[in-house]
PANUDREN-963121 format. One record per residue (C-alpha): x, y, z. Coordinates in steps of 0.2 Angstrom, whole numbers, always signed. Example, Ala and Ser with C-alpha at 12.3 -4.5 7.8 and 13.67 -1.06 7.14 Angstrom:
2
<pt xx="+62" yy="-22" zz="+39"/>
<pt xx="+68" yy="-5" zz="+36"/>
! end
This chain:
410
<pt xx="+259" yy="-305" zz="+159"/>
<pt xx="+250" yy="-299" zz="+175"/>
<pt xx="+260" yy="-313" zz="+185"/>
<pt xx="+277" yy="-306" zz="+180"/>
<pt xx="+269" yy="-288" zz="+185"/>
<pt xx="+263" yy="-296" zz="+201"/>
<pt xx="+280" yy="-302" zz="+205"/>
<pt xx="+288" yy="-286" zz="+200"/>
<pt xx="+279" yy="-278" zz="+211"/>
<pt xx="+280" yy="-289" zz="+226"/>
<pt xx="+298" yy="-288" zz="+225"/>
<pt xx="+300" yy="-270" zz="+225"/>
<pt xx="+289" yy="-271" zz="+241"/>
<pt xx="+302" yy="-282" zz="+248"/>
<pt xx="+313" yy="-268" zz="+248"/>
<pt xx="+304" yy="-258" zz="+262"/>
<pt xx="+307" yy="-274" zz="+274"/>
<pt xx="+322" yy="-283" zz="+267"/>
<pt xx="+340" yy="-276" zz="+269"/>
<pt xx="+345" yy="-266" zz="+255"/>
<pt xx="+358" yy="-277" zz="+250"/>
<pt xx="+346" yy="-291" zz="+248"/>
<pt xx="+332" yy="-284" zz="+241"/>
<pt xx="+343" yy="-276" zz="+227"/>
<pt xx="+351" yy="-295" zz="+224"/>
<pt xx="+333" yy="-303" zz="+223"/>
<pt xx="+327" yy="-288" zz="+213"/>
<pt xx="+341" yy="-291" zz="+200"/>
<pt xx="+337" yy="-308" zz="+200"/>
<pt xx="+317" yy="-305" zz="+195"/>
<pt xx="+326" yy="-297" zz="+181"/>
<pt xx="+338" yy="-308" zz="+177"/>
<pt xx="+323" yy="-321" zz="+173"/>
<pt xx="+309" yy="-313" zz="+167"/>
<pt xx="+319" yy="-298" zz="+158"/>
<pt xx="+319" yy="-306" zz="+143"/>
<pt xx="+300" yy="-312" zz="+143"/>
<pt xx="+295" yy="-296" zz="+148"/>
<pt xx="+304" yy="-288" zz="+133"/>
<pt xx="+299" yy="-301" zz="+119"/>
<pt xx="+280" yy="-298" zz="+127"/>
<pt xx="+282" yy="-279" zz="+126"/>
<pt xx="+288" yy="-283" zz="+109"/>
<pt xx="+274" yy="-295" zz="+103"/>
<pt xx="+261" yy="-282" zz="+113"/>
<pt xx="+268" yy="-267" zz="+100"/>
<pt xx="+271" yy="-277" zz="+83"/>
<pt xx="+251" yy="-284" zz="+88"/>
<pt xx="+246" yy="-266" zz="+88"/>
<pt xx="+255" yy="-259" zz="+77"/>
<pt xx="+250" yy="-267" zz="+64"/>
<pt xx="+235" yy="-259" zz="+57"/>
<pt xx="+243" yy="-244" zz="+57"/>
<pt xx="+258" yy="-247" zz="+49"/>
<pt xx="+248" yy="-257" zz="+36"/>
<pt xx="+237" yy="-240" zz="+33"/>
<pt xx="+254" yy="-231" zz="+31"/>
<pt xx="+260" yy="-244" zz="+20"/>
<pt xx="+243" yy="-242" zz="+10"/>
<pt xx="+243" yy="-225" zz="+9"/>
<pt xx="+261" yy="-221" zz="+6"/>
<pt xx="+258" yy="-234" zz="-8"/>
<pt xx="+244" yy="-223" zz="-16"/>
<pt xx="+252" yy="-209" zz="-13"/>
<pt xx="+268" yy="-213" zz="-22"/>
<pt xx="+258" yy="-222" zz="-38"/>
<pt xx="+248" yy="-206" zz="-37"/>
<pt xx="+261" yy="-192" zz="-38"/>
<pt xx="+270" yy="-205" zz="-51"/>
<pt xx="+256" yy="-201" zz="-61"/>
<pt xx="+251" yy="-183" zz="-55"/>
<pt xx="+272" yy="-179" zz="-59"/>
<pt xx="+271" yy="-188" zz="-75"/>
<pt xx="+254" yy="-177" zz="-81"/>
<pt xx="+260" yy="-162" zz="-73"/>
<pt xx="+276" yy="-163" zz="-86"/>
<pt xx="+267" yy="-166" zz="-100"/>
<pt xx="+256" yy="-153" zz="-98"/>
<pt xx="+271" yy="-143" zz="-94"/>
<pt xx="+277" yy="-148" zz="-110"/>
<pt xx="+260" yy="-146" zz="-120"/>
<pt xx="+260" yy="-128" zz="-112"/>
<pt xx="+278" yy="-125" zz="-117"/>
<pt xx="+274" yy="-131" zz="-135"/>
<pt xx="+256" yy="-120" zz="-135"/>
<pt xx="+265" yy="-106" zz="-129"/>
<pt xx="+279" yy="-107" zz="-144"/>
<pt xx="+264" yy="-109" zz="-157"/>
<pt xx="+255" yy="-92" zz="-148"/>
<pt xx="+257" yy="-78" zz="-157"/>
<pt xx="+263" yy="-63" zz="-151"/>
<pt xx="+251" yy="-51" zz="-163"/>
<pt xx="+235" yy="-49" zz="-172"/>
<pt xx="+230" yy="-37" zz="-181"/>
<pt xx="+211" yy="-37" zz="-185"/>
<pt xx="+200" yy="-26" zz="-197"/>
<pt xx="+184" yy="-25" zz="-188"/>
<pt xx="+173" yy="-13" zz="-195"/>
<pt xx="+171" yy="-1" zz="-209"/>
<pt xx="+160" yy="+15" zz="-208"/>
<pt xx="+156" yy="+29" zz="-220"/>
<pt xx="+146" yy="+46" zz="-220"/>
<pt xx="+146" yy="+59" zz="-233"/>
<pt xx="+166" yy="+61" zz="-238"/>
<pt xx="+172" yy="+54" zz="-219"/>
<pt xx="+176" yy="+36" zz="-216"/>
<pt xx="+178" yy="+27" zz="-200"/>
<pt xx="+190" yy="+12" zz="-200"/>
<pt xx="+190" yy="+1" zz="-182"/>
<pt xx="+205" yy="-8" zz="-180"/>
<pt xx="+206" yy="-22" zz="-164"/>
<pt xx="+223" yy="-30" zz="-155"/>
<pt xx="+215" yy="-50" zz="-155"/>
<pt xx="+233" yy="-54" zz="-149"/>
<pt xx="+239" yy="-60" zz="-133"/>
<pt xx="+249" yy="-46" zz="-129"/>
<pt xx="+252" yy="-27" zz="-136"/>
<pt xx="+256" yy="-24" zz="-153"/>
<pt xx="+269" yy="-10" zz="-161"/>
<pt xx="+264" yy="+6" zz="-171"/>
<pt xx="+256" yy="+1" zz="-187"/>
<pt xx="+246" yy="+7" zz="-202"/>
<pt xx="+230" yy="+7" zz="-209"/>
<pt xx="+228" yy="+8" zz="-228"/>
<pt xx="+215" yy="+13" zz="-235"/>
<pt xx="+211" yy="+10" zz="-256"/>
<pt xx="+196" yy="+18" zz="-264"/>
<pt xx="+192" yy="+12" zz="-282"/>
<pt xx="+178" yy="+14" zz="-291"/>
<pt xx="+163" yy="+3" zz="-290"/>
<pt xx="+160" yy="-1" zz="-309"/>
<pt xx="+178" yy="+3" zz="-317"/>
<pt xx="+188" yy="-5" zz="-304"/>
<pt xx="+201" yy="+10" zz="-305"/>
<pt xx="+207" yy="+16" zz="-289"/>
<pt xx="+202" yy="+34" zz="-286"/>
<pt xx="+213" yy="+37" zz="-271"/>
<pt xx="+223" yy="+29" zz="-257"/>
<pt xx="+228" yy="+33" zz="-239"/>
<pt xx="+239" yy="+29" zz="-225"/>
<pt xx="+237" yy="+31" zz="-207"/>
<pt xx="+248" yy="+28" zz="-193"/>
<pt xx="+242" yy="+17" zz="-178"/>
<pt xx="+248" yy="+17" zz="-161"/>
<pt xx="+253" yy="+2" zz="-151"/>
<pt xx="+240" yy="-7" zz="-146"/>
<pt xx="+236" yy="-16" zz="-129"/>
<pt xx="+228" yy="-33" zz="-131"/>
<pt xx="+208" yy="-31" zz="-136"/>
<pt xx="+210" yy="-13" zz="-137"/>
<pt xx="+201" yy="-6" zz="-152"/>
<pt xx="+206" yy="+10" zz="-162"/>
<pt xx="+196" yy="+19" zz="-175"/>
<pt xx="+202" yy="+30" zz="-187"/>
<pt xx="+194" yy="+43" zz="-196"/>
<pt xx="+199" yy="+49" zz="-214"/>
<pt xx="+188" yy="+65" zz="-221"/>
<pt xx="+187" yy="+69" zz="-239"/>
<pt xx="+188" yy="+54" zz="-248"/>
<pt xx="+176" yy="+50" zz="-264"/>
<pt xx="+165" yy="+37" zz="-256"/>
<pt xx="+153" yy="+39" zz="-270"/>
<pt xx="+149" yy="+21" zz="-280"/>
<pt xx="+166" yy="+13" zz="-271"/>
<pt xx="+171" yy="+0" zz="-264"/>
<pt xx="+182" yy="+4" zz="-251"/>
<pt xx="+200" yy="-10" zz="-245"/>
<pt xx="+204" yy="-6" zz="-227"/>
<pt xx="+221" yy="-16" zz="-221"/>
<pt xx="+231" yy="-15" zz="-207"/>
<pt xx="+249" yy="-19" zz="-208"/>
<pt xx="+248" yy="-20" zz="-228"/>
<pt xx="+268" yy="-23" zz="-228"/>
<pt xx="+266" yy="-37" zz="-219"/>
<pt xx="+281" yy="-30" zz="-205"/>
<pt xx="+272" yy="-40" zz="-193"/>
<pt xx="+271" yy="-59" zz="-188"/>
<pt xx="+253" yy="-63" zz="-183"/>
<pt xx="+240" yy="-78" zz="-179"/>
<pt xx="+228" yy="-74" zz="-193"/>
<pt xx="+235" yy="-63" zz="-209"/>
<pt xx="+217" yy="-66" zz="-217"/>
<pt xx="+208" yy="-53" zz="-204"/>
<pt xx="+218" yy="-41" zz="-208"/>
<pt xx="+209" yy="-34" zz="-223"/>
<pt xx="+192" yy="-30" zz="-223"/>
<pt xx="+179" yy="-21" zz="-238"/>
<pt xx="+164" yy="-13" zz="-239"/>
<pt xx="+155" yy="-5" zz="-253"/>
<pt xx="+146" yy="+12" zz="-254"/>
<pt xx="+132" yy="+16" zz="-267"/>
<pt xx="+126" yy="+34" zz="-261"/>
<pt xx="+138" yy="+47" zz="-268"/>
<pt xx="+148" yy="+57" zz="-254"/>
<pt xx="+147" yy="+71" zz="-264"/>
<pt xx="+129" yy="+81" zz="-264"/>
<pt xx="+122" yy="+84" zz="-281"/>
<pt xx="+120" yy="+102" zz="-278"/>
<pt xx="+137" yy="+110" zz="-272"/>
<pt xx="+126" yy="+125" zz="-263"/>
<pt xx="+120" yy="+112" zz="-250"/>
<pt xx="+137" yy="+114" zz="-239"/>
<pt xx="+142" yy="+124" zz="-227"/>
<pt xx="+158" yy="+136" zz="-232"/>
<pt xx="+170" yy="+141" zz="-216"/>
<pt xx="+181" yy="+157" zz="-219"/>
<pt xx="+191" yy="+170" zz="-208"/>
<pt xx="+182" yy="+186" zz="-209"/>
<pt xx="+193" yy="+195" zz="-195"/>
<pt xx="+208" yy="+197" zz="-184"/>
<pt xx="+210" yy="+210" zz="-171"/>
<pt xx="+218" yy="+213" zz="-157"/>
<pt xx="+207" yy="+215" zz="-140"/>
<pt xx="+218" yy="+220" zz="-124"/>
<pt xx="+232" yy="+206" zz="-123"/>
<pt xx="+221" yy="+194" zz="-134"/>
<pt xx="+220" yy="+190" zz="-151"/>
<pt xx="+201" yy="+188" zz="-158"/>
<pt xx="+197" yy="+178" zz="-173"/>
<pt xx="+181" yy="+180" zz="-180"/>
<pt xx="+176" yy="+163" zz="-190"/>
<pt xx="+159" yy="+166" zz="-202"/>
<pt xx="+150" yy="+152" zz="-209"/>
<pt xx="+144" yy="+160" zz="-227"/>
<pt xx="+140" yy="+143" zz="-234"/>
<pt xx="+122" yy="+137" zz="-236"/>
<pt xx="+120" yy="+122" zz="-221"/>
<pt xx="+126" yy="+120" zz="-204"/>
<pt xx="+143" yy="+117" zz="-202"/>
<pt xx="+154" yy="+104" zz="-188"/>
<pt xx="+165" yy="+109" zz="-175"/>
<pt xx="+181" yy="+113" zz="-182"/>
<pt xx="+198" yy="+119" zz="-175"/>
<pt xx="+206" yy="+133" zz="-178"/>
<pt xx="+226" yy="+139" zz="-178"/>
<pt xx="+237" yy="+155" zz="-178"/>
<pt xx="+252" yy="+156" zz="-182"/>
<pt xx="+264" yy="+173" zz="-174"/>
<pt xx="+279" yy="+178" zz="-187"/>
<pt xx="+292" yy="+191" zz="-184"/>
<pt xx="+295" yy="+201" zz="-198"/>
<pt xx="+310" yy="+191" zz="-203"/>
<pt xx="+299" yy="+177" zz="-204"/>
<pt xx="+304" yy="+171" zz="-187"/>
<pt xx="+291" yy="+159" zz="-178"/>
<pt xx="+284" yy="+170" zz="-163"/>
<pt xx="+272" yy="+161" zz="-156"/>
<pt xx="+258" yy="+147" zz="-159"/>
<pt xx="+239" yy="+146" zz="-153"/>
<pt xx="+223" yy="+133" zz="-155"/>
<pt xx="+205" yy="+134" zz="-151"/>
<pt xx="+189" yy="+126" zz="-157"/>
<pt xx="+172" yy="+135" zz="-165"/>
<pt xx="+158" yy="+126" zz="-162"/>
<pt xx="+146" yy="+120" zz="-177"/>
<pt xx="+141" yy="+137" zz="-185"/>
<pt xx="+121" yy="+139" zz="-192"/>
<pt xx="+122" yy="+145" zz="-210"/>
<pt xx="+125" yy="+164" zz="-208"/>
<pt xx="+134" yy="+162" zz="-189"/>
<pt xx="+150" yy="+169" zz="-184"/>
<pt xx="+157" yy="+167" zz="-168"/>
<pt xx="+173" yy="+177" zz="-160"/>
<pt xx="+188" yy="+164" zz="-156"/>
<pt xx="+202" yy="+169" zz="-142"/>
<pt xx="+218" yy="+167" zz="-141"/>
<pt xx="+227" yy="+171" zz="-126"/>
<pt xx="+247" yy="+172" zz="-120"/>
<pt xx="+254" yy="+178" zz="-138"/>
<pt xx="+267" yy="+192" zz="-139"/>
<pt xx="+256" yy="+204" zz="-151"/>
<pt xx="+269" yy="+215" zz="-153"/>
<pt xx="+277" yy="+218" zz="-172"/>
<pt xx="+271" yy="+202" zz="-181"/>
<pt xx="+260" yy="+195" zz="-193"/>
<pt xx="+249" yy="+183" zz="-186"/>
<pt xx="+240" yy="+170" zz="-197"/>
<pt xx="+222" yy="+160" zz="-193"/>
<pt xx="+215" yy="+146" zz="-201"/>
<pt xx="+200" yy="+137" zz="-199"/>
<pt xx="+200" yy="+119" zz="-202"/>
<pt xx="+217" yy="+117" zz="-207"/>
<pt xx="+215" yy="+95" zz="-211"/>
<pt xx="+199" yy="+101" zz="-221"/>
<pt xx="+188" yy="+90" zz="-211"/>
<pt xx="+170" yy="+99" zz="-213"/>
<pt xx="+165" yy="+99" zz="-233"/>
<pt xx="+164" yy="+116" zz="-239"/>
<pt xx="+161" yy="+124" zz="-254"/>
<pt xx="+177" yy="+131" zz="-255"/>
<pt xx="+192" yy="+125" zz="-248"/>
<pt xx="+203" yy="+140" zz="-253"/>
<pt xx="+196" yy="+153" zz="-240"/>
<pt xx="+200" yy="+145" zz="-222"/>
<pt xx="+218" yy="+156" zz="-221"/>
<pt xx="+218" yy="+175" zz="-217"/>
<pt xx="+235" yy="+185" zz="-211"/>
<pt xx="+235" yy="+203" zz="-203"/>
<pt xx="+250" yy="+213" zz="-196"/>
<pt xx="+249" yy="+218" zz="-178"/>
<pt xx="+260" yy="+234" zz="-175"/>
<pt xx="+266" yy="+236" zz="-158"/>
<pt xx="+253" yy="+232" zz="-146"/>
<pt xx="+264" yy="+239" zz="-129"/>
<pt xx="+257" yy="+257" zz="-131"/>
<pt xx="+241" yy="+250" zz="-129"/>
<pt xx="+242" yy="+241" zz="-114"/>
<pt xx="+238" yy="+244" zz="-95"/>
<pt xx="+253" yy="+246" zz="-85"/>
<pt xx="+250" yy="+238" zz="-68"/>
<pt xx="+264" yy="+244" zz="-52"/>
<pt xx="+265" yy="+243" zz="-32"/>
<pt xx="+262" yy="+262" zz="-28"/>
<pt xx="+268" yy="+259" zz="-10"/>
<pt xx="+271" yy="+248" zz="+3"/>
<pt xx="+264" yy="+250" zz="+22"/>
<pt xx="+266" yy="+241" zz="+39"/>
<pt xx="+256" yy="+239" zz="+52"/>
<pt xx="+264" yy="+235" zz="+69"/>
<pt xx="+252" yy="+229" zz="+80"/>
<pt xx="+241" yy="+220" zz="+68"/>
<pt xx="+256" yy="+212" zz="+61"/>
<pt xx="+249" yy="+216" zz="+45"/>
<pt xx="+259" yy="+223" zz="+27"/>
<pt xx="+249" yy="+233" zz="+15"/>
<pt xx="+253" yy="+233" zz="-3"/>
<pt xx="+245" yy="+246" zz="-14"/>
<pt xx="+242" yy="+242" zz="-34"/>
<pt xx="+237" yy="+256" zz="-47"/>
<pt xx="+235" yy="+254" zz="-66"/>
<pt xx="+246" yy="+268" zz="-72"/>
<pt xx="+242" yy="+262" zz="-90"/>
<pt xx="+230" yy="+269" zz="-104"/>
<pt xx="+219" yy="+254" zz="-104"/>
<pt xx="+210" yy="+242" zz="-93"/>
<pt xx="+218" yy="+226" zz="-85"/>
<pt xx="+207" yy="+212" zz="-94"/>
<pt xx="+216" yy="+198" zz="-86"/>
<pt xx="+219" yy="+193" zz="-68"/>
<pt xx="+236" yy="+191" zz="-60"/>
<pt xx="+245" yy="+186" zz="-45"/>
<pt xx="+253" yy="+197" zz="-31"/>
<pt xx="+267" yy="+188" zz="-23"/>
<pt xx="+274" yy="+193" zz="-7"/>
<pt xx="+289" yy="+187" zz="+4"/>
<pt xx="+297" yy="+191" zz="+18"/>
<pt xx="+316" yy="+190" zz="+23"/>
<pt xx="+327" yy="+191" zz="+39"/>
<pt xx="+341" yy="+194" zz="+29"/>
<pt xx="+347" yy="+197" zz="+11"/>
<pt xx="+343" yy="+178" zz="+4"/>
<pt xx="+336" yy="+173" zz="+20"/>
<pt xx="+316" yy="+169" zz="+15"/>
<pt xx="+303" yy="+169" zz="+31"/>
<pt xx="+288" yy="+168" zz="+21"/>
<pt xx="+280" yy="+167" zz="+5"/>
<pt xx="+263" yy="+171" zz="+2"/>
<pt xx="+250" yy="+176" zz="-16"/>
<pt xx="+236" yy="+185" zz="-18"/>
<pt xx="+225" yy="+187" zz="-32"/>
<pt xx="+225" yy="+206" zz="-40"/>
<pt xx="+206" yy="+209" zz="-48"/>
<pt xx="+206" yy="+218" zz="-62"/>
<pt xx="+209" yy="+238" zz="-63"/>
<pt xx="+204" yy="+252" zz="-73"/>
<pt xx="+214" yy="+263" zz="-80"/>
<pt xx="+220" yy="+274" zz="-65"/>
<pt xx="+211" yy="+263" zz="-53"/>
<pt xx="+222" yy="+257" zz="-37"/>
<pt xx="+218" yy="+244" zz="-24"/>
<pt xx="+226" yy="+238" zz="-9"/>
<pt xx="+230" yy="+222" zz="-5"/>
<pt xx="+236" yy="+215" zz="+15"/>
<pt xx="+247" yy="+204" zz="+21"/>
<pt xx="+246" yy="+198" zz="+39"/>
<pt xx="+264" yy="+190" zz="+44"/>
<pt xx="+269" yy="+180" zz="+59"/>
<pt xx="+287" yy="+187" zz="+62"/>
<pt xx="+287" yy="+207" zz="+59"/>
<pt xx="+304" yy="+212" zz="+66"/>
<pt xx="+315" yy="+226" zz="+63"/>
<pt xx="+326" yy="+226" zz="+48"/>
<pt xx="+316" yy="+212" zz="+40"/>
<pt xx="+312" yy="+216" zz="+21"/>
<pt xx="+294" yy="+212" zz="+14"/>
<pt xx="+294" yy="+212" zz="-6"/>
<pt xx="+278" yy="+214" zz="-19"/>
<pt xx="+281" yy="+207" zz="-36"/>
<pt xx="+265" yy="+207" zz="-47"/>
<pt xx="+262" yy="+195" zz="-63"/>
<pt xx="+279" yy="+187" zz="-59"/>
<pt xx="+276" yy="+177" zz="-74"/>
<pt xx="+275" yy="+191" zz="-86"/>
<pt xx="+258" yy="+183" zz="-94"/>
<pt xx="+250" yy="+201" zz="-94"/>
<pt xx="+257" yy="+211" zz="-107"/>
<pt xx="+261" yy="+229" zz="-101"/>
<pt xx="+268" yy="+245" zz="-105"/>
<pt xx="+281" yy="+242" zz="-93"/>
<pt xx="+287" yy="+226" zz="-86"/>
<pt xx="+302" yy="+234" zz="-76"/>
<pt xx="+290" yy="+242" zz="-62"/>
<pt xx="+280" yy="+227" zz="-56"/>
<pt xx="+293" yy="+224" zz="-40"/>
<pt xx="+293" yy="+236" zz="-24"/>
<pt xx="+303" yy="+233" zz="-7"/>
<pt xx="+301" yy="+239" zz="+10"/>
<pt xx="+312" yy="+236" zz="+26"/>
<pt xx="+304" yy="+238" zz="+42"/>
<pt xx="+311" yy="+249" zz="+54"/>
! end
């Protein structure tokens, strides 16, 4: 190879001394004779190197094809295994996990062991007695839908847990397809009675007073039982005297010692002409002595001619602090009891807002005024400022037709 590389070489040094013609003909003729040797050793030199590599390609192309044979084949049948798992799966479970009782209340946890949410449901509950077997009471609750592992308890109050045995099942109409129907229901069994021996040892929730105080409605709930009572809500209920639904309010009293009363507020009711009704634990959740004497109705004449009267007494400029002044007087017979808002705006033109602004009026005496300001940032002639107070009327009043004042500047 070297020789023929040599020769090559020589010749093409001829051409700096031979004629170009000639150098060109022996040049060609170099080719001509060793071209072909040249090639097939250019050839032999490649296939000789090559080899290895291509061998190693070969090799590893080989492994790699028998190997994604085999990773393809497993991949499909696990895609197929998965396929099939997933069509086995269920969709809900439904899952009695607990059941806990005190006094007359009983706590049932439900749990969605499903792999994905469950629909509204119910709990039933069956409460028979522990020597008889006759079933003493049964209840239905409603359950909401359920994400997965999410666990729900339900209370009941009021049952006779006494010497029971208590059957606590969710989805007892079997609407539901599910993994496991056997953890559905779950029992448990009560020996203490729920009841006390002594009916004195409860406490005894009643509505001793409704009144009303300014533009709020007071409800006075007594405990006259003999022990301490639980929290409890309480409701009221505002009827026309045609019956017609008025308005609707609830609060909570805290646990109550024996002998306690506390005062209950309602605020935002129309006391004006209706009969309004309070109730004290209306689900009858606490155990009392008596159940009877929760409710108490009162009619509430006209409550206007007792009310402050709030109105803008005057509006005033000021031209170089570019400041408006707005004056507020209770005119009414009673104090204000309840904060409201001052809203302010300011117009180029009829319909042509500039600004907006609130400010909160304190509460006012009967009588009492106070002034309120207002710095703007445009105060030009013919602009109107307007003062509107409680614009959303939640302050009863005497008069609710004098709470807007406006003032064009000149």
């Amino acid at each position: 190879m070297k020789i023929i590389e040599t020769t090559i070489l020589l010749a093409a040094v001829a051409l700096l001394f031979d004629s170009t013609a000639q150098a060109q003909s022996r040049l060609q003729k170099l080719r001509d004779r060793f071209g072909d040797a040249q090639q097939t050793s250019e050839q032999t030199k490649n296939t000789t190197r090559e080899n290895p590599i291509q061998k190693r390609l070969r090799d590893r192309q080989s492994r790699g094809t028998k190997g994604s044979t085999v990773s393809n084949t497993n991949t499909a049948k696990n895609v197929a295994t998965k396929q099939a798992t997933n069509r086995d799966l269920p969709k809900y479970d439904f899952a009695i996990t607990g059941i806990r009782g005190s006094d007359d209340a009983l706590m049932v946890t439900v749990q969605n062991q499903g792999f994905i949410a469950t629909p509204a449901n119910q709990v039933q509950v069956t409460i028979k007695d522990r020597v008889t077997g006759q079933v003493r009471t049964s209840r239905t609750v409603r359950v909401a839908p359920m994400e997965p592992n999410k666990v729900v308890r339900v209370r009941m109050a009021s049952l006779p847990l006494g010497n029971s045995v208590v059957h606590a099942v969710i989805d007892p109409y079997s609407q539901v397809s599910e993994a496991n129907e056997q953890n559905n229901l779950q029992t448990a069994t009560f020996d203490a009675p729920s009841v006390p021996q002594d009916p004195n040892q409860r406490a005894d929730l009643t509505i001793s007073r409704i009144r009303v105080q300014g533009n709020m409605l007071s409800v006075l709930v007594f405990n006259q039982g003999a022990t301490e009572s639980l929290a409890a809500p309480v409701n009221v209920e505002l009827r026309s005297p045609n019956g017609q639904l008025k308005g609707t309010g609830q609060e909570r009293v805290g646990a109550l010692k024996r002998g306690e009363s506390r005062q209950v507020f309602f605020r935002n009711l129309v006391l004006d002409d209706v009969t309004a009704t309070a109730e004290v634990d209306p689900h009858n959740r606490v155990p009392e002595l008596n159940e009877k004497n929760n409710i108490l109705s009162t009619t509430i004449a006209n409550q206007t001619q007792y009310a402050p009267d709030l109105m803008i007494t005057g509006i005033q400029f000021r031209r170089q602090q570019k400041e408006v002044v707005f004056t507020v007087r209770n005119v009414g017979p009673v104090a204000q009891n309840e904060d409201v808002t001052l809203t302010v705006k300011s117009y180029f033109g009829p319909g042509n807002l500039a600004e907006r602004y609130a400010m909160r009026v304190s509460r006012l005496n009967t009588g009492q005024s106070m002034t309120y300001t207002w710095k703007v940032e445009q105060m030009n002639t013919g602009m109107q400022f307007e003062g509107v107070l409680d614009i959303s009327n939640r302050l009863p009043e005497q008069n609710e037709n004098n709470n807007r004042r406006v003032a064009t500047f000149n």
